[in-house]
Every structure is written in structure tokens, then in C-alpha cells.
N, C-alpha and C positions, 0 to 999 in steps of 0.2 A: 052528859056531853063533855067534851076533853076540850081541855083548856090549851087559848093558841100557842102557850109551853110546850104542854106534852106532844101536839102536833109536831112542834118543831125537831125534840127531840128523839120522835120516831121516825123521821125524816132526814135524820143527822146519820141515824143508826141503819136507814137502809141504802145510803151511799156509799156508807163504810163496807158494808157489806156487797154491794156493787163494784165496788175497787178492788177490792181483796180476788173475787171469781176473776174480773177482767188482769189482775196481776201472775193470778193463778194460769190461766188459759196461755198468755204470752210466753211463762216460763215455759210452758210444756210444748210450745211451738217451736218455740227457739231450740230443746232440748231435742224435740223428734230432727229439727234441723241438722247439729252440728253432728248428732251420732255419726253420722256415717263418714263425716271425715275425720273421726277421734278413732273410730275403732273400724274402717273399711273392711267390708265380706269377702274372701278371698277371691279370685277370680278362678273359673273351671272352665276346665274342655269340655269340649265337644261331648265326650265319653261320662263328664259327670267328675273327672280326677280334679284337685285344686293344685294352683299353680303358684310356684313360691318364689319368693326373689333369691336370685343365686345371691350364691355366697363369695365372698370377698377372698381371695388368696391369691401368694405368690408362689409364684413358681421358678425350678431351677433344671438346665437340660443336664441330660447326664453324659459326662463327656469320657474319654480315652487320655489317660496321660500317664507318668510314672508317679506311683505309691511310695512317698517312702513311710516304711513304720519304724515308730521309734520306742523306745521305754524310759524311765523317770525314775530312779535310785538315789538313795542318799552318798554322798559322798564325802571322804578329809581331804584336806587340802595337806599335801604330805612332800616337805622341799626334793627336787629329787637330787642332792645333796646337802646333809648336815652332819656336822662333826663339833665335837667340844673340844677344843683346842687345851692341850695338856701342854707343860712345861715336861723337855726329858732328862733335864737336869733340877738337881735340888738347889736351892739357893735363895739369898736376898732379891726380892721381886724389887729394881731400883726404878724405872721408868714405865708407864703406858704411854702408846702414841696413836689412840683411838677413844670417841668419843662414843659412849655408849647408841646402841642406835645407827650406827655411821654406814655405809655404805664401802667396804674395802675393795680392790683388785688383788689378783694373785700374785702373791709373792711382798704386798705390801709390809712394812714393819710394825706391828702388834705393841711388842714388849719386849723389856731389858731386864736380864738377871746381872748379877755381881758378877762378871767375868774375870774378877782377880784369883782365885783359888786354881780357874780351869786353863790359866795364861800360864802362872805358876806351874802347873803338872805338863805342860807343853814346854816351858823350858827345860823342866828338867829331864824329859824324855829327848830331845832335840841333843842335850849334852850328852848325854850316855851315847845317845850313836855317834856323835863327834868323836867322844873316845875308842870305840871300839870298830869303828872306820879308821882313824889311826893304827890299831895293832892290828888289823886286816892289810893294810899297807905296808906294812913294816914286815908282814908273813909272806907278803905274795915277794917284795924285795929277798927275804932272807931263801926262799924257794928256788928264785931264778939264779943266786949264787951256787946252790946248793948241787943245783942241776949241769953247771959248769963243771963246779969238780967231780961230782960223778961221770961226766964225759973224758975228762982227765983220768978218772982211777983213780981220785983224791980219797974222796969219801966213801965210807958203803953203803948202801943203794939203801936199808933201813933209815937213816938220818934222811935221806930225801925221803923219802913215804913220812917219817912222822912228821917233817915237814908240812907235807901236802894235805895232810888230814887236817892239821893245826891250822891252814889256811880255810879250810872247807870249815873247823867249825866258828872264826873271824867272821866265815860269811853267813854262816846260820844265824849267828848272833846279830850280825849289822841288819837282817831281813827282821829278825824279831827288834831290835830297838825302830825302823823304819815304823813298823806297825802300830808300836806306840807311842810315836810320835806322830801317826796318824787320827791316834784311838783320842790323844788329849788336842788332837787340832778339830774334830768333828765335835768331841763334849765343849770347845771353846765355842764352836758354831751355834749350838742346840741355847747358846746365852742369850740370842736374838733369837723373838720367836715370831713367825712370820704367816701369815694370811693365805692358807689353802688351796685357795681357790677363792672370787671373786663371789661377795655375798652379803648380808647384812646383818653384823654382829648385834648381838645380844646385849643382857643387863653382865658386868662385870662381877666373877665370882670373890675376889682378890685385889685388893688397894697394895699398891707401891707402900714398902716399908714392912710388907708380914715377905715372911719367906716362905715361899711357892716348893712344891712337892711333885715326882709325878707320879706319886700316889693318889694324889689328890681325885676325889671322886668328879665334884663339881667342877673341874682345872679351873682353868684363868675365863673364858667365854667361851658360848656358843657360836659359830657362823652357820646359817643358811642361805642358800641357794635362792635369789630370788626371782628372775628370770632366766629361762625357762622355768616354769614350776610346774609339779604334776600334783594331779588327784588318784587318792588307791579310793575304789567302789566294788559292792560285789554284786554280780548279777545274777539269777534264778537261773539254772541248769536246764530248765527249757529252751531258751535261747540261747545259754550261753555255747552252745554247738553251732549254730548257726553265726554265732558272731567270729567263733574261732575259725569254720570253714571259710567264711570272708577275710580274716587279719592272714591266717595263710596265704590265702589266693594274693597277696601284698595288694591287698585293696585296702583303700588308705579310709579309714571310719572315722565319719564325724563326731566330734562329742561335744556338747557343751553344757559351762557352769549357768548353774543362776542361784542368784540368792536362795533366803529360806524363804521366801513370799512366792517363788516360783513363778516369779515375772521378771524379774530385772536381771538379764544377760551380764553377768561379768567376765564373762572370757569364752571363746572359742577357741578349739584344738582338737586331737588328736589320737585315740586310742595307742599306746606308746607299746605296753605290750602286754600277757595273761598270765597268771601263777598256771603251775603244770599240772595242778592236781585239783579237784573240785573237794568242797569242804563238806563232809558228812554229815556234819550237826549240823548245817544250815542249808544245806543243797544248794551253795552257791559256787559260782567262780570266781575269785579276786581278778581283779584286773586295773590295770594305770591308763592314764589317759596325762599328755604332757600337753600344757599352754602357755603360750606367751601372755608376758607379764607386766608389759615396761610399766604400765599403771597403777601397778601393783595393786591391784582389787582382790586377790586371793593373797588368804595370809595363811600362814603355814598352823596347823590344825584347824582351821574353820570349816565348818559343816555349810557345804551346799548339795543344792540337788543336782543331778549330772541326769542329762538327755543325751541316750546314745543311739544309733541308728541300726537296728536290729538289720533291715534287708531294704534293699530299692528296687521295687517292680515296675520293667516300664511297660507299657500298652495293657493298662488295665482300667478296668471301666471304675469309676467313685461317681457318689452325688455327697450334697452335704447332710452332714449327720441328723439334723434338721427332718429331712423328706422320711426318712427309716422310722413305721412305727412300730410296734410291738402289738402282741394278741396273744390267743389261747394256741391259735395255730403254725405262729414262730410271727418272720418280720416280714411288714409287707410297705409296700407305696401306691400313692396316690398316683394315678398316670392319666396328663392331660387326656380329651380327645379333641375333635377337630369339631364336632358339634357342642363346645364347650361344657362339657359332662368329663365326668372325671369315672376310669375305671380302678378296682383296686386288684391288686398283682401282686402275689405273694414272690416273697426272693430270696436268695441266701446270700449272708454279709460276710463281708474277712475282719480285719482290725479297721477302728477308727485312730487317727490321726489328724492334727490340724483341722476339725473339726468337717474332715471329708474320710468317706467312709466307702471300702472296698466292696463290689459287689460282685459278688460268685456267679449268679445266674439269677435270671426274672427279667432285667434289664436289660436295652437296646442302646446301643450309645445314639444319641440323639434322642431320646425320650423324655418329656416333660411330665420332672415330678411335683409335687405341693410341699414347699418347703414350711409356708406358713398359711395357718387358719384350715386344720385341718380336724377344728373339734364337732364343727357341726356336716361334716362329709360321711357320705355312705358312697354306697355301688350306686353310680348312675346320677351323681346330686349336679345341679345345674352351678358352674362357676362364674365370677367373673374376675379380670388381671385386675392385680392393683396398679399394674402400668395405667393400665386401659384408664383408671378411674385417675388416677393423675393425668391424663392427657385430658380426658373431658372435663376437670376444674376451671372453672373462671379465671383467667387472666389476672394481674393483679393491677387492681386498676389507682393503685397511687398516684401515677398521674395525672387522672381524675379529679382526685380529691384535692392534690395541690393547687389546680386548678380552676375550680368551684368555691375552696374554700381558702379563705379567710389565713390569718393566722392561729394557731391554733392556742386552746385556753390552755392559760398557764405557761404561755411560752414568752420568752423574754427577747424572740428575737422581732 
């Protein structure tokens, strides 16, 4: 017989085991429960087909407007005036009156040579025609005697003619001392050396106290041009016919700089004008473009990129570059319909620009393509706007909650 221990303890053991089935049973109730709201069976038609939830995309209509295409070249920033300013006489370099860097106008005052040597050679050219102006005067006097008494039948008519020649060569000689006293009034000039043109001078070649040449390779400084300033680019020979049929026709071509980042715009301008010839090793066309500068963001050789305006087409259909996919069979789009299914429509493209893209044919202006969420579409898939789904969102109910509640935790007000 079992003792009222062991009773107990096989008594313990089949409650344990009563709890355990009844734990068991609940889980698998609860689990045949939630299944079908964790994993729902699709719903079907009538036919037996299942039925899927559209898909989420935006859409954009394809409109009519002017194209314009552009291209993206590297460019130098090239003054469209520089010159290194040379001394044309030689001599002691005595004064500068510019600070390196400086900003001049035309005609401003640069720099001072020794102009005693070239004052010197100007007096002494100024005296010799003094002299020789003197015996010019004294010949055309002794002449007009001469000619009296040959009227009389004084003299014979030879002593007048040598006369007359001896005046004529008074005068050759007064014409050539004039000249050189012109020749050392102009080398007195060339002693002040003067500012071009309107620019902004350079690092200084030459310190006051060496004596200046104008041999000199480096001369005394540079000036460049800095507004207006132009950029030399060369463009590919495919376009560059088209660009030149346009700068002929005096249609005036957009062009603009931008940095090396090819975002930051630093100047707007002007296709200025094209070399005559296209370059064989490169198949390209040089060509200028001139911009204003007062800001001075373009520095004379610095590399930016240049955006120029190939052609502008107006009444031409675009959608954005977005809606155009690609296939085995070339490009095609997504094209709404009105029972919200989307068809696909193959089409031919021109150039992309500004992120809007020419279409050749396929497209209707006014047709709604699928610009976004077009990875899970086919022929005929059910869509829905995401306008649509932002219109039917909840309200934003903050002022609810202000209102309900409290101040909020962690707030100090």
C-alpha cells in the first residue's frame, strides 16, 4: 500500500502535467487566432485571380514648352587684355607709384627712369636747330638781295640759283634737326612709364635703384584686364556647327562659369567669339565667351567649367528625366490611365537637360507619366497618387494634445 507521501506526490505530478496540456491548448488557440491577421490570404475575384494592393507612385504630366540644350566643358579664365609693361628706354629705374596688387586706370603713372641723360640729348638736339634755323634765315635774306640785283642786271643769274639751292639745303637740314629734336623729346617721354589700359597690376619684376632695360624679358610688371574678363573653352565639332550657325545668325549665346564643384555659379555672359579653324588633334573648336566681373570671382588662368547653350527649341514636348526607363527594347514610360492602372508605352528621347528630357514620339502632351516608384510596375498594375495618400492622412492633431495634456515631461516651462 502507498504511503500518504507518495500519494501526495503523484498528485503534485498530475497537476503539473494538467497545466502544462491546458497551457499548451491556450497557446495554440491564441496562435490559430492571430494567424490571419499577421499573415491575411489574399483576396480573389470572382474568376479565382488574387487581388493586390496598388502601388504607391507619383506622377508628372508631360507638357509643351521650349528645350533648351546645353553642354559642360572645361574652361581658363584668359584676361581679354594682358601685356607686361616694358621700359623703352634704358636707364636708372628712380621711382614706383603702384602697389603691387593695385587696381590702375589708363594712363595712370607706373614708374620713373632718370630722365637726365634724355633732357640732356633734347637740349642738345633743340640747339643745333637753333643754329641751323639761324643760317636758314640768313640764306633766304641773302636770296631775296640776290634776286633784286638779278632784276637790275647786277649779278648773274648762277649766284642766284646757288643761292637758292644753299637755302633749300638750310631747309633740309632745319626739317632733319626738328626731327631730332622730336626723336629726344619722345625718348624723354618713354622716362614715365604709364598704365595701358585700366587693370590690376601684378608682383613687381624690378625695385627702384637697378637700372631697368628694354630688353628686359620680365619688364617692370604685368597688368591684366579685369572686368570684363573672358574664358577661351573648346567644344566637340559635333555641336560646334550648330553653335556657330547660331553666333552667325547674331543670336546672342548664353554661357556660364561655375566653379570646379559644378554648382557654384560665378559669372554669367556671353559667347564673345570662335577661332576659324577646328583643331585636328582634338576635333575641337576654340571658342571665347566674355563676363562681367566687378566681383571679381574669375581670376585670370583659373579652371572652371563653362555651360553653353547648344540650341533652344520652343514647342516641344519634355517630362522629367525621372519618368524615362530603359529596356532591351530602347526607352519607354509609365502612362497613367483613368481606371487607375498604369500602361507602358514605348517612346523615342532627344537630349536630357535640367533634369527634363525631350521626347521624340510615344507621348501626348498631357499624359500622365510615373515619375516615382516604378520598381514594382508592369503592363496594367493597379496604382495609387501619393497626392491622394497625403490628402487622406490624419490631420495633425496638436492641438489635441495641447489640450488634453498637461505639460509635457522634461519641460521647464
Amino acid at each position: 500500500m502507498s504511503s500518504p507521501e507518495q500519494k501526495s506526490r503523484t498528485g503534485s505530478r498530475l497537476k503539473t502535467a494538467a497545466g502544462l496540456v491546458i497551457l499548451l491548448a491556450i497557446s495554440w488557440a491564441v496562435w490559430k487566432w492571430a494567424l490571419p491577421l499577421l499573415n491575411p490570404a489574399p483576396k480573389t475575384f470572382a474568376n479565382g485571380g488574387k487581388l493586390f494592393l496598388p502601388t504607391t507612385v507619383t506622377t508628372a504630366k508631360v507638357t509643351k514648352d521650349t528645350f533648351e540644350e546645353w553642354i559642360a566643358v572645361a574652361g581658363t579664365v584668359t584676361p581679354l587684355d594682358r601685356v607686361i609693361v616694358r621700359s623703352r628706354v634704358d636707364g636708372e629705374l628712380m621711382k614706383v607709384h603702384f602697389e603691387e596688387g593695385q587696381l590702375v586706370k589708363d594712363g595712370d603713372l607706373l614708374a620713373e627712369i632718370d630722365p637726365r641723360p634724355f633732357q640732356v640729348a633734347l637740349d642738345q638736339a633743340k640747339g643745333q636747330l637753333a643754329q641751323n634755323q639761324a643760317l636758314l634765315e640768313n640764306a633766304e635774306a641773302d636770296l631775296k638781295r640776290y634776286e633784286a640785283l638779278l632784276a637790275q642786271d647786277s649779278i648773274a643769274r648762277q649766284q642766284v640759283d646757288t643761292q637758292r639751292a644753299q637755302l633749300n639745303q638750310y631747309k633740309a637740314t632745319r626739317d632733319s634737326n626738328q626731327a631730332e629734336v622730336d626723336s629726344a623729346s619722345l625718348q624723354l617721354s618713354y622716362t614715365q612709364i604709364t598704365a595701358p589700359f585700366s587693370g590690376r597690376v601684378g608682383l613687381r619684376a624690378v625695385d627702384p635703384g637697378n637700372l631697368i632695360h628694354s630688353s628686359d624679358v620680365d619688364g617692370l610688371v604685368t597688368i591684366a584686364r579685369i572686368d570684363p574678363m573672358g574664358v577661351i573653352f573648346s567644344v566637340p565639332q559635333e555641336v560646334a556647327v550648330q553653335i556657330h550657325a547660331s553666333f552667325q545668325g547674331q543670336t546672342e549665346i548664353p554661357v556660364q562659369a561655375l566653379a570646379s564643384d559644378q554648382k557654384s555659379m560665378l559669372a554669367v555672359g556671353k559667347l564673345l567669339t570662335t577661332d576659324n579653324q577646328i583643331d585636328v588633334a582634338s576635333g575641337t573648336l576654340k571658342m571665347k565667351a566674355i563676363f562681367a566681373n566687378q566681383d571679381e570671382k574669375l581670376f585670370p588662368n583659373q579652371f572652371v567649367t563653362i555651360k553653353l547653350r547648344v540650341r533652344n527649341t520652343p514647342d516641344v514636348l519634355t517630362v522629367p528625366a525621372t519618368a524615362v526607363q530603359q529596356s532591351s527594347k530602347g526607352p519607354y514610360a509609365y502612362v497613367t490611365q483613368p481606371d487607375n492602372t498604369v500602361t507602358v508605352k514605348q517612346i523615342q528621347t532627344g537630349p536630357t537637360d535640367h533634369e527634363r528630357t525631350l521626347i521624340v514620339s510615344g507621348l501626348a502632351e498631357g499624359d500622365s507619366v510615373v515619375t516615382q516608384g516604378v520598381d514594382r510596375l508592369k503592363e496594367g498594375a493597379k496604382i495609387r497618387l501619393a497626392e491622394t495618400i497625403a490628402e487622406d492622412a490624419p490631420k495633425d492633431d496638436a492641438p489635441k494634445r495641447e489640450h488634453h495634456g498637461g505639460k509635457k515631461k522634461g519641460s521647464s516651462i
